[in-house]
PAVEX-323847 format. One record per residue (C-alpha): z, x, y negated; residue number from 1; residue in one letter. Coordinates in steps of 0.25 Angstrom, whole numbers, plus 5000, padded with zeros to 4 digits. Each point is the difference from the previous one (the first is absolute). Example, Ala and Ser with C-alpha at 12.3 -4.5 7.8 and 13.67 -1.06 7.14 Angstrom:
REM PAVEX-323847
NODE    w    u    v   k r
NODE 5031 5049 5018   1 A
NODE 4998 5006 4986   2 S
//
This chain:
REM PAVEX-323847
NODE    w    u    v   k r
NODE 5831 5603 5132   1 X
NODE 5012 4996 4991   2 X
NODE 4992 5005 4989   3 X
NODE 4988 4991 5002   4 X
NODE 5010 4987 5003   5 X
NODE 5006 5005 4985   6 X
NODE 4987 5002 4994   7 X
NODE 4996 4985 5006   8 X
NODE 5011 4993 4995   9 X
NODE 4997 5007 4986  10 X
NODE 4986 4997 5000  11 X
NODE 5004 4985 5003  12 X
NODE 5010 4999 4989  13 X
NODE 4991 5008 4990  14 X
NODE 4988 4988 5003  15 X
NODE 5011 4989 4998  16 X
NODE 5003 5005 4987  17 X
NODE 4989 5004 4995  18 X
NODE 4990 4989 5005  19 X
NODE 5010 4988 4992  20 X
NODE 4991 4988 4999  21 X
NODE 4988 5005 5010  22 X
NODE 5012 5002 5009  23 X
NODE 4991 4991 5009  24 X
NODE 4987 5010 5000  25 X
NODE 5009 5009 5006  26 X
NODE 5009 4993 5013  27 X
NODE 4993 5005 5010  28 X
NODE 5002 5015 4995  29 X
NODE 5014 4999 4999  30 X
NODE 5003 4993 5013  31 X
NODE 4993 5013 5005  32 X
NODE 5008 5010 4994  33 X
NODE 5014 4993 5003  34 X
NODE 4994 4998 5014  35 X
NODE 4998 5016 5001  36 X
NODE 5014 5002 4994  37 X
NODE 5006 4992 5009  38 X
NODE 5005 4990 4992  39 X
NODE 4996 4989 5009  40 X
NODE 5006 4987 4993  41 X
NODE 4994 5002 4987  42 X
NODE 4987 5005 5005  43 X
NODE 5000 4986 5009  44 X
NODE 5005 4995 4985  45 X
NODE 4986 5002 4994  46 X
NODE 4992 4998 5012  47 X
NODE 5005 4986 5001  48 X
NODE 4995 4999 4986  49 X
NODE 4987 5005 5005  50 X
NODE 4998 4991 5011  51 X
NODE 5003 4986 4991  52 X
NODE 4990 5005 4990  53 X
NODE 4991 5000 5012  54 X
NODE 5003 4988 5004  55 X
NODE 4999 4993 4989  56 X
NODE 4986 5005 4999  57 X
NODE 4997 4995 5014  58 X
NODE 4999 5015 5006  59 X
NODE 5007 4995 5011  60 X
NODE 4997 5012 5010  61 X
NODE 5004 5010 4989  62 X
NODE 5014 4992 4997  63 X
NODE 5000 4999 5015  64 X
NODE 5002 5015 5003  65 X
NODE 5008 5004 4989  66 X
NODE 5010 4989 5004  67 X
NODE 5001 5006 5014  68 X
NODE 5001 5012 4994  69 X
NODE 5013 4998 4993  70 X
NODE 5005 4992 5012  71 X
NODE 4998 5014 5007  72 X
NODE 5006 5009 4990  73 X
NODE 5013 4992 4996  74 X
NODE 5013 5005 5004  75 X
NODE 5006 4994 5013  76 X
NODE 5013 4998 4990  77 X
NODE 5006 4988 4997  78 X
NODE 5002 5003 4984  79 X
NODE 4997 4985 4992  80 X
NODE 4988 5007 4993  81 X
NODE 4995 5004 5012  82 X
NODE 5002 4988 5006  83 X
NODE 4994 4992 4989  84 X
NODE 4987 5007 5000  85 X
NODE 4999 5001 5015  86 X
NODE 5001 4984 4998  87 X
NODE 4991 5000 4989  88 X
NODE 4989 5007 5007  89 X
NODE 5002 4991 5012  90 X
NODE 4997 4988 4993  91 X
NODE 4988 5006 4993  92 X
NODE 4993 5004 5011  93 X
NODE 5004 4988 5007  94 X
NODE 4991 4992 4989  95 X
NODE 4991 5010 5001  96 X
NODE 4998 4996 5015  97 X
NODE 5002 4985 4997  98 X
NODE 4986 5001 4992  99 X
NODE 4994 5007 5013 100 X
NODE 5006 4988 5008 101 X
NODE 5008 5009 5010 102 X
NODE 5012 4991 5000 103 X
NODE 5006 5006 5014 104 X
NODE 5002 5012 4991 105 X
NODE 5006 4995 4987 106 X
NODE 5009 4993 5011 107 X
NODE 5003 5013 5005 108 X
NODE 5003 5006 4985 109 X
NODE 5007 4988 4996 110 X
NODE 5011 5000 5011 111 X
NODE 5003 5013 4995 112 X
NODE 5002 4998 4987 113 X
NODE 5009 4986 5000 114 X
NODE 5010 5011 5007 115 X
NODE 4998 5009 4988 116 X
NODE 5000 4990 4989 117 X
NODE 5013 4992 5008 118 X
NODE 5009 5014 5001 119 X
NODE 4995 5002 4985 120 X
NODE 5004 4988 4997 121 X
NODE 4990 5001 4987 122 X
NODE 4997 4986 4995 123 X
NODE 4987 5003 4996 124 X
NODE 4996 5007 5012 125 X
NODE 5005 4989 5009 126 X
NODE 4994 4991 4993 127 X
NODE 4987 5007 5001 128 X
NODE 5000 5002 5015 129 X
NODE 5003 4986 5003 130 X
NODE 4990 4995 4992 131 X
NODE 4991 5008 5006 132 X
NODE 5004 4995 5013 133 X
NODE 4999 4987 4996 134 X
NODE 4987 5003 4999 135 X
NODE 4995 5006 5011 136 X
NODE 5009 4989 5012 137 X
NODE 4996 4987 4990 138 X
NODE 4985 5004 4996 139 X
NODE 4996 5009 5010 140 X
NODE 5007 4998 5012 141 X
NODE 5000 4984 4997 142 X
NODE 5014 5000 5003 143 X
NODE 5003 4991 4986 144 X
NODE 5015 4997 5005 145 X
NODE 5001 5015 4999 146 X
NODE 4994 5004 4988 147 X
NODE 5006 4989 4993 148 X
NODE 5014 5006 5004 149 X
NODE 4997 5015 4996 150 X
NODE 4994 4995 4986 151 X
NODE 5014 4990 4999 152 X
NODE 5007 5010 5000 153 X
NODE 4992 5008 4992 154 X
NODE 4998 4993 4987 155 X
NODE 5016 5000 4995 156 X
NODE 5002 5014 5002 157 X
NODE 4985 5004 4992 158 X
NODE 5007 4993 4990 159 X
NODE 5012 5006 5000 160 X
NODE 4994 5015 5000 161 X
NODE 4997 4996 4985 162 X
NODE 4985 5007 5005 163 X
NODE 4989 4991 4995 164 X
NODE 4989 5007 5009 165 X
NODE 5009 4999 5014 166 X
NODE 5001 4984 4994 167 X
NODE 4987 4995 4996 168 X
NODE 4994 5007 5014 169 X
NODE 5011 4992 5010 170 X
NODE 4996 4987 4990 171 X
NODE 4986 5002 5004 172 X
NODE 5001 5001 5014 173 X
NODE 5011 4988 4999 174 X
NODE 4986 4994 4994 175 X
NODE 4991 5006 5010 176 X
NODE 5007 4994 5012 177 X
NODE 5004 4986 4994 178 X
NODE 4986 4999 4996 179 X
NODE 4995 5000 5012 180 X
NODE 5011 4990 5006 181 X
NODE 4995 4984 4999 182 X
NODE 5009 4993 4989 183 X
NODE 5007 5012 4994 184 X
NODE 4987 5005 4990 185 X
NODE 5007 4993 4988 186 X
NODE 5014 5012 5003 187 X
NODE 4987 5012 5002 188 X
NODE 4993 4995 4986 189 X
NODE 5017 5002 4995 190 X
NODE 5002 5013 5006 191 X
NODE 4986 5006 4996 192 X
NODE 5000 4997 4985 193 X
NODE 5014 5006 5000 194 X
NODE 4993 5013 5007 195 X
NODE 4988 4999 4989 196 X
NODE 5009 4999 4990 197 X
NODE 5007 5013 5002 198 X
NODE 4989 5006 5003 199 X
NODE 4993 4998 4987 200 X
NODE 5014 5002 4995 201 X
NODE 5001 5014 5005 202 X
NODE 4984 5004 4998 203 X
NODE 4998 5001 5012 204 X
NODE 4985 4997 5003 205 X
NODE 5002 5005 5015 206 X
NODE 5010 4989 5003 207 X
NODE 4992 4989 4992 208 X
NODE 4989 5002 5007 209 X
NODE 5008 4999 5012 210 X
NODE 5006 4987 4995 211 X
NODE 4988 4993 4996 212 X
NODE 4994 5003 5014 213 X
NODE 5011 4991 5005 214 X
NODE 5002 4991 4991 215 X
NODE 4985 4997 5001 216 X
NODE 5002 4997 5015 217 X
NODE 5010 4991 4997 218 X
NODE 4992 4991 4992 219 X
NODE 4988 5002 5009 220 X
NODE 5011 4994 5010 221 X
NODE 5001 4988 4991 222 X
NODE 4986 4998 5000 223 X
NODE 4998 5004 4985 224 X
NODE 4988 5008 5002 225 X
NODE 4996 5002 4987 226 X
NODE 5014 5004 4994 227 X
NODE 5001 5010 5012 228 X
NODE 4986 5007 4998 229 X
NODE 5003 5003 4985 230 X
NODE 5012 5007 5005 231 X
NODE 4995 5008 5009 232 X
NODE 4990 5003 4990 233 X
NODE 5010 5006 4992 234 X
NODE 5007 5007 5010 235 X
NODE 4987 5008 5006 236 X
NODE 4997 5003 4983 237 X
NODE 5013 5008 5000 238 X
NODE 4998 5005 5014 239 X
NODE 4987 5006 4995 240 X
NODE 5005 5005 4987 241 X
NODE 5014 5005 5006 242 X
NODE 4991 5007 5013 243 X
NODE 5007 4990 5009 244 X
NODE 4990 4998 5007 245 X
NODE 5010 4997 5013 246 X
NODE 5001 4985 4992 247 X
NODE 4986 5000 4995 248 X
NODE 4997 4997 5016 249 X
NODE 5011 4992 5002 250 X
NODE 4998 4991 4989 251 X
NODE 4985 4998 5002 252 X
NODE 5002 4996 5015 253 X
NODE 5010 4991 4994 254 X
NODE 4991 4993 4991 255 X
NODE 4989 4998 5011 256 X
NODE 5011 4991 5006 257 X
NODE 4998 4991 4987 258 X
NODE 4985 5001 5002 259 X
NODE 5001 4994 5013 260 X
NODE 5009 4989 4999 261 X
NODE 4990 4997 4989 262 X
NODE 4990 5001 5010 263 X
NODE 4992 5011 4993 264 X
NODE 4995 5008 5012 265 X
NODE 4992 5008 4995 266 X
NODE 5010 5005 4987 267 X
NODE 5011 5000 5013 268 X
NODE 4990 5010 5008 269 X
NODE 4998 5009 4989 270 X
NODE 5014 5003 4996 271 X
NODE 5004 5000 5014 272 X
NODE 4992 5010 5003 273 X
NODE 5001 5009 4987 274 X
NODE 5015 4998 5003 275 X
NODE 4998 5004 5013 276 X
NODE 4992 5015 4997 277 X
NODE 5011 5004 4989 278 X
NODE 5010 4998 5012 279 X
NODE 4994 5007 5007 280 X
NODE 4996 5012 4991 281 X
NODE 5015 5001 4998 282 X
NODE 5007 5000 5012 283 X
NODE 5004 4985 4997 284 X
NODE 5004 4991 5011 285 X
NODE 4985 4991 5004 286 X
NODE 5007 4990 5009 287 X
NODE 5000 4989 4989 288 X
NODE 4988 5003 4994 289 X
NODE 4992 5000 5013 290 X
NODE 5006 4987 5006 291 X
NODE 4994 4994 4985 292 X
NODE 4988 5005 5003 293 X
NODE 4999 4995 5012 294 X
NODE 5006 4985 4997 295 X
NODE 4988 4999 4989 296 X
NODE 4990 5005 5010 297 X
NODE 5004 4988 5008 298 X
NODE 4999 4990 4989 299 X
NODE 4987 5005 4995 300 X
NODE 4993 5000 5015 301 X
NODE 5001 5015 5001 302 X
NODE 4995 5006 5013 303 X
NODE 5014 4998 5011 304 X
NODE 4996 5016 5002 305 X
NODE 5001 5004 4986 306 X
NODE 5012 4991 5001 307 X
NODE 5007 5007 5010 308 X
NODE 4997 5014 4994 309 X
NODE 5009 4997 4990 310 X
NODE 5009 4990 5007 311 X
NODE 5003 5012 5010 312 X
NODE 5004 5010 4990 313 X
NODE 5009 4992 4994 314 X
NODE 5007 4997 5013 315 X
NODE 5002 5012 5006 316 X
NODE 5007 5004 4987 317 X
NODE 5009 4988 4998 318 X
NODE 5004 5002 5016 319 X
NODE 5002 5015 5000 320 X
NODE 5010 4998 4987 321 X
NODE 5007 4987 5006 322 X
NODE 4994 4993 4988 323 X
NODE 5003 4983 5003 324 X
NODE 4995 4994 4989 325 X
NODE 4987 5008 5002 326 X
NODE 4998 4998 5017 327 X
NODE 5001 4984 4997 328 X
NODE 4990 5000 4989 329 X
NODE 4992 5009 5010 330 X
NODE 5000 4990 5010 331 X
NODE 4999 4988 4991 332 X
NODE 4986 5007 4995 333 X
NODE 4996 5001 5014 334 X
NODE 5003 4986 5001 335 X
NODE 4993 4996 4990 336 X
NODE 4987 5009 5002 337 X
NODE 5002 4993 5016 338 X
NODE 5000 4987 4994 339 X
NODE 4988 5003 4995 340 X
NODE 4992 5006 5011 341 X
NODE 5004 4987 5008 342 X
NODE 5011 5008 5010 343 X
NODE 5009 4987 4996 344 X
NODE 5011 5001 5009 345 X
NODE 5004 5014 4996 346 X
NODE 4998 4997 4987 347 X
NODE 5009 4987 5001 348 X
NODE 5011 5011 5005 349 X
NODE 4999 5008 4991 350 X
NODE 5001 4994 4985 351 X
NODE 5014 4993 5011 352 X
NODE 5004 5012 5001 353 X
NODE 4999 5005 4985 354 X
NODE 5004 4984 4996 355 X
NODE 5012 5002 5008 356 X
NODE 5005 5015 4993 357 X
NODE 5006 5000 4987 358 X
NODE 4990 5011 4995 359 X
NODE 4991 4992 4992 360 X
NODE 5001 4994 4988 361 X
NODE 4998 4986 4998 362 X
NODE 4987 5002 4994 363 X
NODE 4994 5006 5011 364 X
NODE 5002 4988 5008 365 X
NODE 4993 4991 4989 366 X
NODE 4988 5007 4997 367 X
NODE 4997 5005 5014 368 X
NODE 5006 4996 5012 369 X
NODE 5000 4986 4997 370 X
NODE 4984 4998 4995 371 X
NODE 4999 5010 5015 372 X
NODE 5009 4989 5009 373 X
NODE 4993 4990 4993 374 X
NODE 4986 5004 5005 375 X
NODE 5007 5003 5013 376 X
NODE 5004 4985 5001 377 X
NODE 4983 4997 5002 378 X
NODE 5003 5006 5014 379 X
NODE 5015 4998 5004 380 X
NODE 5007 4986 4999 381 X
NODE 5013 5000 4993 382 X
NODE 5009 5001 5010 383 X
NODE 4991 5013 5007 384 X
NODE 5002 5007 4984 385 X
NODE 5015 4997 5002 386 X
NODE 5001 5004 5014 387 X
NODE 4989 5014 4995 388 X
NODE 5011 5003 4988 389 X
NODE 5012 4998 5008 390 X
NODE 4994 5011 5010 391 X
NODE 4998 5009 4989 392 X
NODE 5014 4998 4995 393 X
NODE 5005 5006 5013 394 X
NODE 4992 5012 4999 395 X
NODE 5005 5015 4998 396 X
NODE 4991 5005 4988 397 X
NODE 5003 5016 5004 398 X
NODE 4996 4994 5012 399 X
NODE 4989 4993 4995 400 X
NODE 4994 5011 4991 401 X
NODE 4999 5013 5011 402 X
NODE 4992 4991 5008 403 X
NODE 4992 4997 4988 404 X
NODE 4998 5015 4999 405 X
NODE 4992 5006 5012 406 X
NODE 5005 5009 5006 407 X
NODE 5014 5002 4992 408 X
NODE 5004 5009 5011 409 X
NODE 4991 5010 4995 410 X
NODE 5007 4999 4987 411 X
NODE 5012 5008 5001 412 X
NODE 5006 4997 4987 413 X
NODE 4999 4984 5004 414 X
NODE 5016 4996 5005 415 X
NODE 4999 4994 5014 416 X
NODE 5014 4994 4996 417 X
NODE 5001 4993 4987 418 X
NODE 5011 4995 4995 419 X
NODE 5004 4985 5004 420 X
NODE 4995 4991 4989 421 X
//
C-alpha cells in the first residue's frame, strides 16, 4: 500500500510537469492521484480548481459535489493553508447555493467561515465573507441594515488586500444592495463602474458579465430602460460566449423587467419565460422568475389559474428559503391579481401590506400598485382605501404568505416560525 501512495504522488508530479500549459486538461487527474497517495491538501488544491472551472461554466451540480468533496477530505488541522482553502471552498459553494436559492444553507456555510476568515485574520478572505454576507442578510433575507453593515465593513479591508478580484466583487454587491435602496442608486451606479472597470482591467469576462447584470439593474431602477437593456445585452453576449449561461438567465429575466415597465407584455412574457426554463435546466433558483411570470400574467388578463400555477411556485420557494423581498412581492401579486378579479377588500390589504414593507422598490409602487388602488377607489371611498391599507400595514407577510399556500402544513420544508420582520 505505501508503494501505491508513492507511485500516486509520482504519477501526480510527473502530470504537473509534463502537462505545462494544458496543465488544466489534466486537474482532475492529478487530484486523483494525490487523493490516493494521501496527500489530501493538494489533491483538495486542484479539486478546488476543478470545481471553479465548473462553475464558471454553470455546471453547477458538478462543482457542487466536488466542493463537498474537498470539504470531506481536508484535514481537521488548523494549518493557514488548510484553513484558507477550507474557507475558499466554503464560500464557493456558498455561491454555488446562492444561484439555487438555498439561502438557509449558505447561512449555514457562512457562519462558518466569518470564524475561519476572523481567526485567519486574512484581509482578503474577510473581506470576501462579509461581502458575501452582505449579501445574503441585505438581498435576500431583506434585512438592508444588515447587509449594509457586513459590506461597510467589507469594502476597506478588499481594498487593503491589494486583490482586485476580492474588490471589484464586494463593489458589486455594495452596487447590488444600494441599488435596490430608494435614493441611493446614484452610490450603486459609483460602486459598479468601479467593479466593471476592474473587471475589464483584469480580463475577466465572468466578472464583467456579472457586473453588467447589476449594473443594468440599476439603471433599470432609474427607469432607463433602454440603457439598461443594451447592457444586459452585452452581458448575456459574454455569458454565451464564456458558457456562463448561469448569467445568460439572469440577465435575460432582468431585461423583461425593462420590457415591462415599458409596458411590452408580450416582449416581457417571452423572456420571462425563456429565463424561466434555463433556470430551470440548471438547477438555478426559479422564485423570481416565476413571480414575473406571474405579475405579467395578471397585467395581460391571464387566466387567475394559470396565474397561480406560477405564483405558487414562487411562493413556496421564497418561504422555504426565508427570502423577504420575494414573500412581499408574492403577496403583492396576489394583490394585484385579487384586484382584478373584484376580491377588493383582500386586495386593498394586500398591496398595504407590500406598501408598508421596505422590499419594494419605488418603482414597483408607480407602475403597479398605484394604477391597481386607483381602480380600487371606483369601489372604496378614500377613507375605506386608507383605512384597507392601514390593515395591510399591520399584517404578518410569513403569516400572510402560508395561508396563501394550501395546505403549508404539508410542506415540510415551509418554517412554521419565521423570523420577525
Amino acid at each position: 500500500k505505501r508503494q501505491q501512495k508513492v507511485y500516486h504522488a509520482a504519477a501526480a508530479q510527473w502530470l504537473i510537469d509534463s502537462s505545462a500549459e494544458r496543465a488544466d486538461e489534466y486537474t482532475g487527474l492529478i487530484a486523483e492521484h494525490y487523493e490516493k497517495a494521501g496527500e489530501l491538501v493538494q489533491a483538495a488544491g486542484y479539486l478546488f480548481t476543478l470545481a471553479d472551472q465548473a462553475f464558471r461554466v454553470s455546471a453547477l451540480h458538478e462543482a457542487r459535489v466536488t466542493l463537498r468533496h474537498i470539504l470531506a477530505i481536508l484535514p481537521a488541522d488548523t494549518a493557514a493553508h488548510t484553513q484558507r482553502l477550507r474557507l475558499r471552498t466554503l464560500l464557493l459553494l456558498s455561491e454555488i447555493e446562492d444561484a439555487g436559492g438555498y439561502y438557509n444553507e449558505v447561512a449555514t456555510l457562512l457562519e462558518s467561515g466569518l470564524t475561519i476568515a476572523r481567526d485567519l485574520g486574512a484581509a482578503d478572505l474577510l473581506a470576501q465573507t462579509l461581502a458575501t454576507l452582505g449579501r445574503l442578510r441585505g438581498l435576500r433575507f431583506g434585512e438592508i441594515a444588515a447587509g449594509e453593515a457586513y459590506l461597510l465593513e467589507a469594502e476597506p479591508l478588499a481594498r487593503a488586500s491589494g486583490d482586485l478580484s476580492i474588490l471589484l466583487f464586494t463593489l458589486r454587491q455594495i452596487g447590488n444592495l444600494y441599488g435596490s435602496m430608494a435614493g441611493r442608486e446614484q452610490q450603486s451606479v459609483v460602486a459598479l463602474e468601479e467593479s466593471l472597470q476592474l473587471a475589464r482591467n483584469l480580463g475577466d469576462d465572468f466578472a464583467v458579465a456579472g457586473t453588467l447584470n447589476s449594473l443594468g439593474n440599476t439603471y433599470a431602477t432609474l427607469q432607463e430602460y433602454d440603457r439598461a437593456i443594451a447592457i444586459f445585452e452585452e452581458a448575456v453576449a459574454i455569458g454565451r460566449r464564456s458558457g456562463d449561461l448561469r448569467i445568460v438567465a439572469f440577465a435575460i429575466g432582468n431585461m423583461g423587467n425593462c420590457f415591462m415597465e415599458q409596458k411590452d407584455y408580450d416582449a416581457a412574457l417571452r423572456v420571462y419565460l425563456e429565463s424561466l426554463k434555463l433556470s430551470e435546466k440548471l438547477g438555478l433558483s426559479t422564485t423570481v422568475a416565476a413571480a414575473n411570470v406571474a405579475q405579467v400574467l395578471v397585467l395581460m388578463g391571464g387566466p387567475a389559474r394559470q396565474v397561480e400555477q406560477y405564483l405558487q411556485s414562487a411562493l413556496l420557494q421564497s418561504l422555504t428559503h426565508r427570502e423577504l423581498p420575494l414573500v412581499v412581492g408574492c403577496i403583492e401579486i396576489y394583490g394585484l391579481l385579487y384586484a382584478r378579479e373584484g376580491s377588493y377588500d383582500t386586495a386593498l390589504e394586500f398591496l398595504g401590506l407590500a406598501l408598508a414593507s421596505d422590499q419594494i422598490p419605488p418603482v414597483e409602487k408607480a407602475v403597479y400598485i398605484d394604477p391597481a388602488l386607483a381602480r380600487l377607489g371606483q369601489h372604496f371611498s378614500p377613507a375605506e382605501i386608507e383605512a384597507g391599507l392601514a390593515r395591510g400595514a399591520a399584517l404578518d407577510p410569513w403569516a400572510v404568505g402560508r395561508r396563501l399556500l394550501p395546505d403549508s402544513g404539508t410542506h415540510p420544508a415551509v418554517p412554521a416560525d419565521q423570523p420577525d420582520t
